[in-house]
C-alpha positions in Angstrom: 19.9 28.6 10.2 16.8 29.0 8.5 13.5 27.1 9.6 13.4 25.0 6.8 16.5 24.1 7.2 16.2 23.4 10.8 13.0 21.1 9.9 14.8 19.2 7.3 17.4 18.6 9.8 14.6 17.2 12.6 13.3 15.1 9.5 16.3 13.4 9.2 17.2 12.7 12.2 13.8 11.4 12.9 14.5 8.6 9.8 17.8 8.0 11.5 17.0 7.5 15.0 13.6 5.0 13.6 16.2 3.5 11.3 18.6 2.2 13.9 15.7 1.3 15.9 14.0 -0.7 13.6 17.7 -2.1 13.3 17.5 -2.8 17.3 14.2 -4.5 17.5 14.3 -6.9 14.5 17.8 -7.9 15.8 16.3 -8.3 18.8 13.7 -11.3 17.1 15.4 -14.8 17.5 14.8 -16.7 14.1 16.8 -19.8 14.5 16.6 -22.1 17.6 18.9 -21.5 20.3 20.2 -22.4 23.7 19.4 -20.1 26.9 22.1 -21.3 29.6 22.3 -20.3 33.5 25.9 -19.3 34.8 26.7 -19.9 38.5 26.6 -16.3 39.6 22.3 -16.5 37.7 22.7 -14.8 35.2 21.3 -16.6 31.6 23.5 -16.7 28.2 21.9 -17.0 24.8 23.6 -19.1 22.2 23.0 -20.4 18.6 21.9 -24.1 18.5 25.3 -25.0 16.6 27.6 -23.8 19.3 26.2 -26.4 21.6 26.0 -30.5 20.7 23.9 -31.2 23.7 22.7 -31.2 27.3 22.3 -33.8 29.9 21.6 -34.2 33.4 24.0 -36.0 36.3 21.7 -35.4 39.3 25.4 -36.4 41.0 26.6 -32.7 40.2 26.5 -29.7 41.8 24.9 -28.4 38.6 23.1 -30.5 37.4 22.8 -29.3 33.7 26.0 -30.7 31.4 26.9 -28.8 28.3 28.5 -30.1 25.7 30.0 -27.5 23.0 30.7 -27.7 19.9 34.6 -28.4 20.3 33.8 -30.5 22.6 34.4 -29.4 26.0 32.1 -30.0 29.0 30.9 -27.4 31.4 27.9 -27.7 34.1 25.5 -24.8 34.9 22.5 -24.2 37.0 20.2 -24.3 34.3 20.4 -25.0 30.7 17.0 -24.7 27.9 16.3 -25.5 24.3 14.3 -22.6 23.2 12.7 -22.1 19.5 13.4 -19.4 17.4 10.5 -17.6 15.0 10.9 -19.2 12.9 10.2 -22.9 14.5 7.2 -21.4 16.7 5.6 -20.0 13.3 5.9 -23.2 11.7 4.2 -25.0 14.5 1.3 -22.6 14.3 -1.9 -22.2 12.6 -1.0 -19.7 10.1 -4.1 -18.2 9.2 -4.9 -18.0 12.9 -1.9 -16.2 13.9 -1.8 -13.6 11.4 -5.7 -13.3 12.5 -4.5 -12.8 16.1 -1.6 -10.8 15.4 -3.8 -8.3 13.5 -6.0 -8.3 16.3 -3.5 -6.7 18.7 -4.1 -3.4 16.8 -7.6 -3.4 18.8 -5.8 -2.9 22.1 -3.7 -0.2 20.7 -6.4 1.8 19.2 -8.3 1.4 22.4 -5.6 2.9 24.6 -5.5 5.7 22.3 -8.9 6.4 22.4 -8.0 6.3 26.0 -5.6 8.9 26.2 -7.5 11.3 23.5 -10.0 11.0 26.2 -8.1 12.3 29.3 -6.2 15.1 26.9 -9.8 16.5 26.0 -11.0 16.5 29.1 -7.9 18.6 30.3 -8.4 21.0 28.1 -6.2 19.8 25.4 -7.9 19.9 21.8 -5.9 17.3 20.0 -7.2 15.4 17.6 -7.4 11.2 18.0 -5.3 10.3 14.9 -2.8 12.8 16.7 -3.1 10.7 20.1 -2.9 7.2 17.7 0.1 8.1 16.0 2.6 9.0 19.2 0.6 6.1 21.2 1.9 3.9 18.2 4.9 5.3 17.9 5.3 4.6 21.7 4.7 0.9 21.6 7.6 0.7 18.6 10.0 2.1 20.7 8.5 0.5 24.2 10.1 -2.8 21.9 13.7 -1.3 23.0 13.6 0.4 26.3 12.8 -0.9 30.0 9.8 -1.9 30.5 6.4 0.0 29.3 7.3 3.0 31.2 10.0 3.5 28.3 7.1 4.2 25.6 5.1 6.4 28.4 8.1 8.6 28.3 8.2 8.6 24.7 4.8 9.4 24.6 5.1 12.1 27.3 8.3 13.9 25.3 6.7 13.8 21.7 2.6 14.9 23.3 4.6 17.7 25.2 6.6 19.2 22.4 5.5 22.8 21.8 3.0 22.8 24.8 2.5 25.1 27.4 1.3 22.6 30.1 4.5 20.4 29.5 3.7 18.8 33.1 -0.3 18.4 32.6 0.4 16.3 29.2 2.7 14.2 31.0 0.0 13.8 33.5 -2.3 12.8 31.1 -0.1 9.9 30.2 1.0 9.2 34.0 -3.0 8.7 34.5 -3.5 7.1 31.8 -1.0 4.4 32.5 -2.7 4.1 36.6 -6.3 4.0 34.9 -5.0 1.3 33.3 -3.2 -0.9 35.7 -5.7 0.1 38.5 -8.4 -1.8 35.7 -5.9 -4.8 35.3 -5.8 -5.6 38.9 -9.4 -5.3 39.5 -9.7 -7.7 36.1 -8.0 -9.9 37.9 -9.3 -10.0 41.4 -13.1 -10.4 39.8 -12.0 -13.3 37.6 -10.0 -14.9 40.5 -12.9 -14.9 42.5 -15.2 -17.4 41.2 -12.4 -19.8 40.8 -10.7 -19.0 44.5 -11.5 -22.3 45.6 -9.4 -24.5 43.2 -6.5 -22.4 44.0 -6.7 -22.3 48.0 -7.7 -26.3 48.2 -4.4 -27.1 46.1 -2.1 -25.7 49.3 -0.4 -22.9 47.1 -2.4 -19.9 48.0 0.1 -17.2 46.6 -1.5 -16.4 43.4 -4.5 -15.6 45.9 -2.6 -13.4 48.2 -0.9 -11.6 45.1 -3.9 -10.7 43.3 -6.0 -9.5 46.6 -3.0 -7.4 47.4 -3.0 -5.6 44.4 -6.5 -4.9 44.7 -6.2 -3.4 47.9 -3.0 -1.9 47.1 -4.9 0.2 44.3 -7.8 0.9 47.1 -5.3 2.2 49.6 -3.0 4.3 47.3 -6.7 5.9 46.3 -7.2 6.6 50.1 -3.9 8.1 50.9 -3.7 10.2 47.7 -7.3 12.3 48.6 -6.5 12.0 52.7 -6.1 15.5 54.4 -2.4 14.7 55.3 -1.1 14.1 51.5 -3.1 17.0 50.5 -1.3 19.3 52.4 2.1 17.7 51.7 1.1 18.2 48.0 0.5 21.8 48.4 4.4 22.7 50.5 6.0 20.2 47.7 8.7 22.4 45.7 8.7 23.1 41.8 5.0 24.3 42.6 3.6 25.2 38.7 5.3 21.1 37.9 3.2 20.0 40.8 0.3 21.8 40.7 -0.5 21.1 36.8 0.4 17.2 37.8 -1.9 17.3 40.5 -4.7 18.9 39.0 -4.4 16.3 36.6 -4.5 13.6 39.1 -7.4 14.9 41.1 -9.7 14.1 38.3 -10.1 10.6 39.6 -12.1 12.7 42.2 -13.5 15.5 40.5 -14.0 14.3 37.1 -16.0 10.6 37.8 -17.8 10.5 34.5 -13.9 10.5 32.8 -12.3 8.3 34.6 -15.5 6.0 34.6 -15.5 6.1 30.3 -11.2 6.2 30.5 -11.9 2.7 32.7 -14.4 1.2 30.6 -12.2 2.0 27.2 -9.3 0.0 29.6 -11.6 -3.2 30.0 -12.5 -3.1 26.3 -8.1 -3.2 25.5 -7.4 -5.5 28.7 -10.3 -8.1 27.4 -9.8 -8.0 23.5 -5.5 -8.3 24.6 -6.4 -11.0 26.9 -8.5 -13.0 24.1 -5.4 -12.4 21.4 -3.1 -14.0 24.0 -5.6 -17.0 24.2 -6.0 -17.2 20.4 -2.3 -17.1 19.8 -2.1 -20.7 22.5 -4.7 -22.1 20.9 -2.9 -20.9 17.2 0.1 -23.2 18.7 -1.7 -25.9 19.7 -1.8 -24.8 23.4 -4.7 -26.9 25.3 -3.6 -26.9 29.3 -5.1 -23.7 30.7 -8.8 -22.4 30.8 -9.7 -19.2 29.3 -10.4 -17.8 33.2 -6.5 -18.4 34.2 -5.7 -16.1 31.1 -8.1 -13.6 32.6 -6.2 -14.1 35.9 -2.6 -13.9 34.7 -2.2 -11.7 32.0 -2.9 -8.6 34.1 -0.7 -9.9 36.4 2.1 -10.2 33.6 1.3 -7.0 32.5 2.4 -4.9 35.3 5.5 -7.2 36.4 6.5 -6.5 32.7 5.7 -3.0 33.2 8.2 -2.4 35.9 11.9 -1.1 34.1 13.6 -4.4 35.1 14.7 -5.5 31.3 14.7 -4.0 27.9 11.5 -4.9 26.6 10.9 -6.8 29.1 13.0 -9.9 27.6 13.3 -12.7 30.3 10.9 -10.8 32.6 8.1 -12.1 30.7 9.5 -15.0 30.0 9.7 -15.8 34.1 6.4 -15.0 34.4 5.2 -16.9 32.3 6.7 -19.9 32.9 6.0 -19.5 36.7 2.5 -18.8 36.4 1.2 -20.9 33.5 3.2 -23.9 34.5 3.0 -23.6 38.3 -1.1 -22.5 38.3 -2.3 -23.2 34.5 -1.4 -26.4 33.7 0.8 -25.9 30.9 4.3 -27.2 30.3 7.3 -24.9 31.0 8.7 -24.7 26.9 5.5 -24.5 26.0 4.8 -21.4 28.3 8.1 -19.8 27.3 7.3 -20.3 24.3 3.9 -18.4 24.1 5.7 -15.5 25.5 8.0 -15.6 22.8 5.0 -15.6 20.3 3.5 -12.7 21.8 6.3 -10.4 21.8 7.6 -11.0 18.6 4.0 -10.2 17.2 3.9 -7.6 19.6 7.2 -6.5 18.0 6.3 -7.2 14.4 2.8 -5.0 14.6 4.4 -2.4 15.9 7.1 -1.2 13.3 4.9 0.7 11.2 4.3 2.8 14.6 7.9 3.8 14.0 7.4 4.1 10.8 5.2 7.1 11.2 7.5 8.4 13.7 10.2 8.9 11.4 7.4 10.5 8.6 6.1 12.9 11.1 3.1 11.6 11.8 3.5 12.3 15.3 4.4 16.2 14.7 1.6 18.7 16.1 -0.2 20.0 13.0 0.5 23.6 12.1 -1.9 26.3 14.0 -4.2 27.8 11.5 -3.3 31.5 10.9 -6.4 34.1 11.0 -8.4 35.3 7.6 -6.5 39.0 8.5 -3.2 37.2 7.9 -4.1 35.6 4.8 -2.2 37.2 2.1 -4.4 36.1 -0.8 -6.7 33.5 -2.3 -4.6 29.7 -2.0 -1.8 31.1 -0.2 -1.2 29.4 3.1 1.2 30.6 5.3 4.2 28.6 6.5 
């Protein structure tokens, strides 16, 4: 088979694999209204508005939530909500601000590019930043589809590595990336928490308190172990050794490279701040009053690395928990409406991100073509393929 042929092939199945995605994730968007309802054994079925008359309550029940279907039959469950579709949450909304705030969320994306481009230079890897925009974009379309963010990390990992010697250092670069990143969250949190500690441990409920100062000195303890004299050597008798040893030198430059990891940190803050603020504007887009701008600051990272863990695809009803849990239990803000702002964000999450895939299937994310030398040049305006 010859290489054009072989190319045309990869082209193809690139449009096919970003078609069926694109398919996936906009199926994924819930226009209409519909009805999220809790079965015995916990687990949560979605269904359309019409299949279901209504729900009451008989606090006299085992399960206190009665459903009444369309035909007419009566079941009881755990749990039963009302939740709006896209449609009804957009029409709720301040148009012009959401579409404002909704184009805003390319900031974080072109920050944690900028990111990344930074930690492939400084390992020696000369690509350019459009290169390092187009797969992270390409990663956050497909992240809409697989479990949690790690699912666009490996997405960026497999397209950054293709046709690279250092397979395991580019993988690195993205592994690193992602702890920068999370490492910057937590201490986001923990510095906004602080001043505001007080409100939080004179209401009683002191777990949002212990959570965050955990993960603070979670991160400063993994730092610890990682550089001891004990995991050092361990490091060095690990197996697969040229895997290891191109991860770890990778690694070590939150040690031997300071002046990166200090710019790859403050390029986080920057995505974490202006993500945090688009999150805000989209509440206040929908009318959302109950929680201050500093419980934002304090729960969004927070959200951010539960959704991060590969617990859901997408992180669909992960988020939603969270949300609900935090905002209503700390932030003042009504359970719908909490859901409901989690809803918003992913689907504009979701619907700023298909162009990402769009470039995936064009070949935006392809490595450019080495140049050939001026002795291999067969003539004036010949390039060779």
């Amino acid at each position: 088979m010859s290489l054009k042929a072989k190319r045309w092939i990869l082209h193809v199945l690139r449009i096919a694999v970003t078609a069926a995605a694109v398919v996936v994730v906009v199926r994924m968007i819930r226009w209409q209204d519909h009805w999220v309802v809790q079965a015995v054994d916990g687990r949560e079925w979605t269904y359309d508005a019409a299949q279901i008359r209504g729900v009451r309550q008989d606090p006299t029940r085992s399960y206190p939530h009665v459903v009444t279907w369309a035909d007419g039959r009566e079941t009881t469950h755990p749990n039963a909500d009302r939740r709006q579709g896209f449609l009804s949450l957009f029409d709720r909304t301040n148009k012009a601000f959401f579409f404002g705030m909704m184009c805003a969320l390319m900031i974080p994306l072109l920050c944690t590019s900028w990111r990344w481009w930074l930690l492939l230079r400084g390992h020696g890897f000369q690509a350019r930043y459009g290169q390092a925009f187009f797969i992270s974009y390409a990663g956050a379309f497909f992240n809409n589809f697989l479990p949690g963010s790690v699912g666009g990390d490996l997405t960026k990992a497999i397209l950054a590595a293709s046709g690279e010697e250092r397979k395991a250092a580019v993988a690195g670069t993205v592994i690193l990336d992602r702890v920068i990143g999370l490492a910057v969250m937590i201490v986001l949190a923990a510095v906004c928490l602080t001043p505001n500690v007080g409100r939080l441990w004179s209401s009683g409920d002191r777990k949002l308190v212990y959570l965050v100062y955990g993960l603070a000195a979670s991160v400063v303890a993994g730092y610890l172990l990682y550089f001891s004299p004990p995991f050092r050597k361990l490091v060095e008798r690990l197996p697969f050794r040229k895997v290891t040893s191109e991860l770890d030198g990778v690694f070590r430059a939150v040690n031997e490279k300071k002046k990166l990891v200090l710019a790859s940190a403050g390029i986080s803050l920057l995505s974490q701040v202006s993500m945090i603020l688009v999150i805000f504007g989209l509440a206040r887009a929908m009318g959302i009053r109950g929680a201050d701008l500093w419980m934002f600051f304090v729960f969004e990272p927070i959200i951010f690395i539960v959704t991060a863990v590969p617990l859901s695809v997408g992180g669909w009803g992960v988020q939603e928990y969270v949300y609900e849990r935090l905002f209503s239990g700390f932030g003042g803000i009504e359970g719908n409406q909490a859901i409901a702002l989690s809803i918003l964000y992913k689907l504009s999450l979701i619907l700023i991100t298909i162009p990402g895939g769009l470039l995936f299937a064009m070949g935006a994310t392809r490595r450019p073509a080495p140049a050939a030398p001026d002795s291999a040049r067969s003539g004036a305006g010949e390039t060779p393929v």
